[in-house]
N, C-alpha and C positions, 0 to 999 in steps of 0.2 A: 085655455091651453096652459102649461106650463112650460117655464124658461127652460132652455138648455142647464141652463146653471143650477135645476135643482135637480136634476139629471147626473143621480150619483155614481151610475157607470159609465158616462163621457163628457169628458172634460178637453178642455182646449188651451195647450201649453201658452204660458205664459199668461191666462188670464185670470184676477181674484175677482172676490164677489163684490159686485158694485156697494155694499150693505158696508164693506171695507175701507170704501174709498179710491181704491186700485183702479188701475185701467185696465180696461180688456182689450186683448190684442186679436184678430181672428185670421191675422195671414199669418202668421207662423204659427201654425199650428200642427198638433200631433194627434192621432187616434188612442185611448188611454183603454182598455178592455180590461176585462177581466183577465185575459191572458198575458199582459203588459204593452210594451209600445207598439206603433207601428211604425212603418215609413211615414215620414214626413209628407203632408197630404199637397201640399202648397209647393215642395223642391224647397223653399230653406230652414233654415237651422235654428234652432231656438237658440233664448242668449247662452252664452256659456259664461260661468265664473272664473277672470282673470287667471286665478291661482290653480283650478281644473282645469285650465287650458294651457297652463305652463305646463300640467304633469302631462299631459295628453299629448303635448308637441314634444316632449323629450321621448314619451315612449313612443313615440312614431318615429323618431328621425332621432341620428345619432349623433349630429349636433346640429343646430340653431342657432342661426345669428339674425338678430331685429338690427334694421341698419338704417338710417335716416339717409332720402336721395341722393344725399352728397358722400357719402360711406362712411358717417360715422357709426359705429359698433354701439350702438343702444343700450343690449341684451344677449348673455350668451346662454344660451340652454344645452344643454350634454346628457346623453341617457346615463342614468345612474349604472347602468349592467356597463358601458364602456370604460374604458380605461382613461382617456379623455375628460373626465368628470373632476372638476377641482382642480384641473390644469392651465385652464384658459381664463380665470377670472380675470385675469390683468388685462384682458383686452380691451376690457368694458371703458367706453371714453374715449379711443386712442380710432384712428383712421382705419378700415380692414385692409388696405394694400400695404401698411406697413408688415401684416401677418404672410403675407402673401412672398413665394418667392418672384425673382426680375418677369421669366416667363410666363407667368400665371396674371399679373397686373392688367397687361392690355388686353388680357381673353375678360376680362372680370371688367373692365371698363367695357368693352364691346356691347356683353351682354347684358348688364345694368344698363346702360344706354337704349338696347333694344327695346326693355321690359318699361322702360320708363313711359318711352313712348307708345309705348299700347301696340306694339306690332303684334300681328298673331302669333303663332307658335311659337314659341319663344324656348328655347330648349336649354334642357341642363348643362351644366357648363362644370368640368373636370377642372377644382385647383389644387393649386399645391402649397397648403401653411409653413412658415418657419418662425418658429418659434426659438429667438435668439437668447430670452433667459432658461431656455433649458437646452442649452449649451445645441444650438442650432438645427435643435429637433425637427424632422421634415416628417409630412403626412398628406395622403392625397385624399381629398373629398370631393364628392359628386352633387354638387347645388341644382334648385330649384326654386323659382322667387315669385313670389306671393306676396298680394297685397293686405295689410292688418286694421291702415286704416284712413281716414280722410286728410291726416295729417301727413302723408307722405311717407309714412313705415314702411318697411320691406321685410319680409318675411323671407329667410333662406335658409331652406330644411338641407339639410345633407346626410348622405349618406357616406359611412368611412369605405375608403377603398384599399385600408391597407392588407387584409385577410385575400382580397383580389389581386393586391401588387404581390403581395408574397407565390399565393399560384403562381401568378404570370412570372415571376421569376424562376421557382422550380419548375413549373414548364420547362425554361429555358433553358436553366440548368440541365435539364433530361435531356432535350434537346441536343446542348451541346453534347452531352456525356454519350450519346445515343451514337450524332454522327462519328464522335472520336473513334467509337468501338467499331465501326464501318468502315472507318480510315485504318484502325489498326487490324483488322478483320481482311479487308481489303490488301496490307501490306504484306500480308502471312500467308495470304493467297499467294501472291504475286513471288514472293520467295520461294515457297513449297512447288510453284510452275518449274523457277528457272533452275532448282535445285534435280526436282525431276527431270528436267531435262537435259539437264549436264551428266546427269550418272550414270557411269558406265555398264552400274549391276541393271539385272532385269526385277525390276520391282513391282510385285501387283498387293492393291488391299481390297480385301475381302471381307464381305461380314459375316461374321459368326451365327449370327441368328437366322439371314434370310438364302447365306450363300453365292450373293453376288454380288461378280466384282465391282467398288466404286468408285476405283482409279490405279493406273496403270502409268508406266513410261513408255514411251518410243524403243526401248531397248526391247522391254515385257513382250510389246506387239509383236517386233517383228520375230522375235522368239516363237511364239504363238501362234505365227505366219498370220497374223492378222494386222488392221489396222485398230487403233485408239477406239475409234468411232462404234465400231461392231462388234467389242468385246465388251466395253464398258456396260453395265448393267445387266451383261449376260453370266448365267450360272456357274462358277467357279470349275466345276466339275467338268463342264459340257468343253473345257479347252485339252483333256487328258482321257487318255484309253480308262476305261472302267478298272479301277482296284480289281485286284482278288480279295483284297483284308477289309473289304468293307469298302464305306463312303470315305472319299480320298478326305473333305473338310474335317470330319469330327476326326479323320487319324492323326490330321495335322493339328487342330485343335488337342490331341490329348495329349500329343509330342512338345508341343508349346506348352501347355501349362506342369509339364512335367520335367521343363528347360534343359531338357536333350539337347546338346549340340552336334547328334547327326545328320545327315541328309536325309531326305524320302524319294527314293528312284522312281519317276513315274516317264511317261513317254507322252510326248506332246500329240495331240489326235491329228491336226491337220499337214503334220511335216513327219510324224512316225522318228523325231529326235531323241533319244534318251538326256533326260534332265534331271536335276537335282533340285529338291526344295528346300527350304529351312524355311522354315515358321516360326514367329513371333506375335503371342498375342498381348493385346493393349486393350484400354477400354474409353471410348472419345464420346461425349454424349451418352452416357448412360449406356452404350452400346459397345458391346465387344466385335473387336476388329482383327482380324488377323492380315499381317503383314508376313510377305512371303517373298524370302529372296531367291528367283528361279537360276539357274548355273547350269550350261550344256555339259551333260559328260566327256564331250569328248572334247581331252586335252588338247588338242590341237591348236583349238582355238584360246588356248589361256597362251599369253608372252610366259617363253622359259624364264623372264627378269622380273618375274611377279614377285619380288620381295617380299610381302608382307603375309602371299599364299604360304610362298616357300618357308617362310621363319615359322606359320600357322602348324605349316607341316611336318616339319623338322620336332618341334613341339610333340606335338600330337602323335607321330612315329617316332621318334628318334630311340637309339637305346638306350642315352643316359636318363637319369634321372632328373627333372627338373622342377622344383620347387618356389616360387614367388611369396615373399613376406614381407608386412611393414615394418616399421624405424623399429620395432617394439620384439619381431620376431613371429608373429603370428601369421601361420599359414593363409594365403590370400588366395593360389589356385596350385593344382600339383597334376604332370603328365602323368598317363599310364603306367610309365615305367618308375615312376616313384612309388604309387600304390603297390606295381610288384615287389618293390623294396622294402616296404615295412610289412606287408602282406595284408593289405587293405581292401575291400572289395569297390568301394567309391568313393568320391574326390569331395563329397558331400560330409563323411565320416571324418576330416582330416581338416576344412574351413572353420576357420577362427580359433586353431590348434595352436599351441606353440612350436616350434620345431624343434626347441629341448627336448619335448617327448619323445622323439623318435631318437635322438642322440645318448650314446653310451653315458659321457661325462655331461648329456643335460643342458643347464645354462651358462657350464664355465665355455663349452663349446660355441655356443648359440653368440655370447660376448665377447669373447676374442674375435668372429667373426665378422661381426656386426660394426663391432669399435674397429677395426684395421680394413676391412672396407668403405665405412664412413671415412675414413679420413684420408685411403690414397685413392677411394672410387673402385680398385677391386684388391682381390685377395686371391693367390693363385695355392694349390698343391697343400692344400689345411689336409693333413691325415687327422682322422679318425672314425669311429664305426659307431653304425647304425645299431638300433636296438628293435627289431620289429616286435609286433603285435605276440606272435604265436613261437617266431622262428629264432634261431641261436641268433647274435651280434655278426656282422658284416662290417668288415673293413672298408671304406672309401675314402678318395682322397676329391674334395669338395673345392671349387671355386664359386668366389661370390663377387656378384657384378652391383655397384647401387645406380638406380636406374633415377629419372625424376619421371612422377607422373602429374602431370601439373604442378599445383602447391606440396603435395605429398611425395614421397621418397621411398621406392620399392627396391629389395633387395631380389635378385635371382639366384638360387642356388641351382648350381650343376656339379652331381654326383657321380664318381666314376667306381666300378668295384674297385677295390686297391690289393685284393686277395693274390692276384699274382702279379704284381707289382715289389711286392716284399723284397725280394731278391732285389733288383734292380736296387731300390731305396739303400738295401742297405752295402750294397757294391759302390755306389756312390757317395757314401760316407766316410770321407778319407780319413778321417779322424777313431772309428770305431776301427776299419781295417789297420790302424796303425797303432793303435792300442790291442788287437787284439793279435797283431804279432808279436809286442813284445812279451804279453800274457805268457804265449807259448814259450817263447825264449826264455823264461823262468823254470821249465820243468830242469831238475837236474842239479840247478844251481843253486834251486832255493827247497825251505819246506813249505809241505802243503796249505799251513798255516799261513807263510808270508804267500805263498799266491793266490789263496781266496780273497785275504785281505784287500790283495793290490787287485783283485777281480772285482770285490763290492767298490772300490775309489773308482775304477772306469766306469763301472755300470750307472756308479750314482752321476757321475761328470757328464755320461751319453744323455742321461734323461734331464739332468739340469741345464744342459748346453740346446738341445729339442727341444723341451717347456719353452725357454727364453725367445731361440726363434720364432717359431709355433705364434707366440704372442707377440712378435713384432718388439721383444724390450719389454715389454708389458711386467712389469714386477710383481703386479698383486695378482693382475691375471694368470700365471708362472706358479706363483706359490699356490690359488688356489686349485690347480689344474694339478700336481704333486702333492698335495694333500697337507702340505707345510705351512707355518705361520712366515709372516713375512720377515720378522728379524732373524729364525732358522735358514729359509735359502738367503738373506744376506750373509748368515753367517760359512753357507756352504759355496756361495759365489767367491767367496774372500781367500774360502781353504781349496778351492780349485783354479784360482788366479784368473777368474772370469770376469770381475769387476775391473780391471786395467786392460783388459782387453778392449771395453766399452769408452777406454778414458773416464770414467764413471766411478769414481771409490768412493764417494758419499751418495752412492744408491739413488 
């Protein structure tokens, strides 16, 4: 028979040819095929080369430490892919509890101790390095300890656990950030209950999409002659007599998004009440909602001292004209009766206008306003006329109020016709009445010549003494409203003895 050993397709790890000199070894052995290794036939391991068994525990484990019984640091191995790698060399020599932070020493004694003494399971033990020359760098690793050799080595593979502490920190982070939004979720709750339930109005919201309602007030219900309970999730429609004009939601929907501020009369189904809607729509979660403030018809029930109805309504009805604009002059909202004024068909036509437009003299008017309300808060009896769109110039005599709207500063104009007022205005001008009787007391006594003359000195004194008022003093304002440069009316203040009336001779 023939030796195994000439037995060129299997061979037995670890043994040369006795022809070599070599010893054969036959417990550690390996099956060698033609297809390559097998499993190990015996359970151990052939020998491995010191330097392949360095590369082979760094790529296992993502750091290593060979530590002698008593803890001295042997050998430090680090996987080349960690960042860890060229970091730790200084270990080498030095005690490993000096790497260790306070907490981490007596878990790391325990468990050394265990392993030392051969208890069974002996389980991985979580430390934490510090590393004080790179300025007290902290890192947690997960050991496992293994014996290398008859000389009392200790083998301790680790695994990093900082890619783990980071999860486990945003976890937490989420966590917190998660309950916060539940606390603040919860606090908006809790507002939005006590706010409903203090409102006087009747408030219901409804969705747009599916038609029913998904919250209501105690006012809404009992509006509705229902309770909270029984309406809530029931079909918006199913609390009002059936339209004529269709489905009551998309009316009220096309009214909302087309920001009518009328009513929608409908009648409540189970009390047969006449009500009034306004609709608002919004969009909350990707979902359109409409918000719907219900109001009984019948006044009875509104307090005669409802201020803010009445000012709404006085507004909205009234006969004068009423115009709102900022620090700047630009139209912000205008009543009915102003569009009848320029002859505007909607209030839509007329936002973010200036209100010079519709004024005869423009911005000189717009600026005497503006400036003499700003500064004593209102402005009473301003004559002058409107310029409408289509129609002749109209006289009015304008008051302006500066109102505050929070940080910003709204003016209100209210517009009165002034067409028959004229008389009045000028019967109340003692000054014009007493120049224009002495006019007359000239026929007779003078020529025609000296009474037109002395007729152009009063005409021009009436309208230079108006401009002046009109402007509150105003000098530049005055000449440019008179159509004159400003050394001209000082020069015509000075020839009509207006400037010591003021105490003012240096203008």
């Amino acid at each position: 028979m023939r030796s195994d050993s000439s037995n060129p397709t299997k061979r037995r790890a670890g043994e040369t040819d006795l022809k070599d000199g070599g010893p054969s070894s036959t417990s550690d052995a390996v099956d060698v095929t033609s297809r390559g290794a097998k499993y190990w036939n015996s359970g151990a391991i052939p020998l491995i080369a010191p330097e392949i068994l360095g590369d082979i525990i760094a790529a296992v484990a993502d750091l290593a430490l060979v530590i002698s019984d008593s803890g001295e640091v042997l050998s430090v191995l680090a996987n080349p892919a960690n960042d860890l790698v060229d970091q730790l060399g200084h270990w080498e020599g030095g005690d490993v509890r000096q790497t260790m932070t306070v907490e981490s020493v007596p878990k790391f004694d325990d468990r050394l101790a265990a392993f030392l003494a051969e208890k069974n399971n002996v389980r991985p033990v979580e430390l934490n390095h510090m590393d004080k020359k790179k300025g007290r760098w902290e890192f947690p690793v997960r050991y496992s300890f293994h014996r290398i050799g008859p000389d009392g080595a200790v083998l301790m593979l680790g695994r990093d656990l900082r890619p783990i502490a980071e999860m486990q920190q945003q976890l937490v982070k989420a966590q917190l950030a998660l309950e916060s939004d539940y606390e603040t979720q919860r606090e908006y709750d809790t507002r939005f209950r006590v706010l409903m339930d203090s409102a006087t109005d009747a408030v219901v919201f409804a969705s747009a999409h599916t038609g029913k309602i998904t919250e209501m007030n105690k006012v809404a219900a009992e509006l509705l002659g229902s309770t909270r309970d029984k309406v809530i999730g029931g079909a918006f429609n199913s609390c009002f007599e059936p339209s004529k004009r269709g489905d009551l939601l998309e009316t009220l929907t096309s009214q909302a998004l087309t920001e009518q501020t009328t009513k929608y009369a409908t009648t409540v189904r189970r009390t047969g009440q006449q009500v009034h809607v306004l609709p608002r729509l919004f969009r909350a979660a990707g979902e359109r909602v409409l918000l719907c403030r219900v109001t009984a018809v019948d006044q009875s029930v509104v307090p005669a001292d409802d201020l803010m109805r009445n000012v709404a309504s006085l507004y909205t009805e009234g006969p004068e004209a009423i115009a709102f604009t900022n620090d700047i002059g630009e139209v912000l909202a205008a009543n009915e009766s102003f569009l009848d004024l320029i002859d505007v068909s909607h209030d839509i036509n007329v936002r973010g206008r200036s209100l010079a437009d519709y004024l005869q003299r423009g911005s000189v008017d717009v600026k005497v306003m503006l400036e003499n309300a700003g500064r004593a808060g209102r402005m009473r009896m301003y004559a002058t006329k409107v310029a409408s769109e289509y129609g002749s110039p109209r006289g009015v005599e304008i008051s302006v109020t500066r109102l505050m709207a929070g940080p910003h500063t709204v003016f209100a104009f209210v517009m009165r016709d002034a067409d028959h007022a004229e008389a009045g205005r000028t019967a109340a001008n003692p000054t014009s009445e007493e120049s224009m009787r002495s006019i007359i007391e000239l026929v007779g006594s003078a020529t025609l010549k000296d009474i037109v003359a002395e007729t152009t000195n009063v005409v021009e004194k009436m309208c230079i003494q108006t401009a002046v008022e009109l402007t509150m003093n105003n000098r530049v304002a005055a000449a440019e409203m008179l159509g004159l440069s400003r050394q001209s009316l000082y020069v015509k203040l000075r020839k009509f003895d207006l400037l010591s009336r003021d105490g003012d001779d240096n203008g």
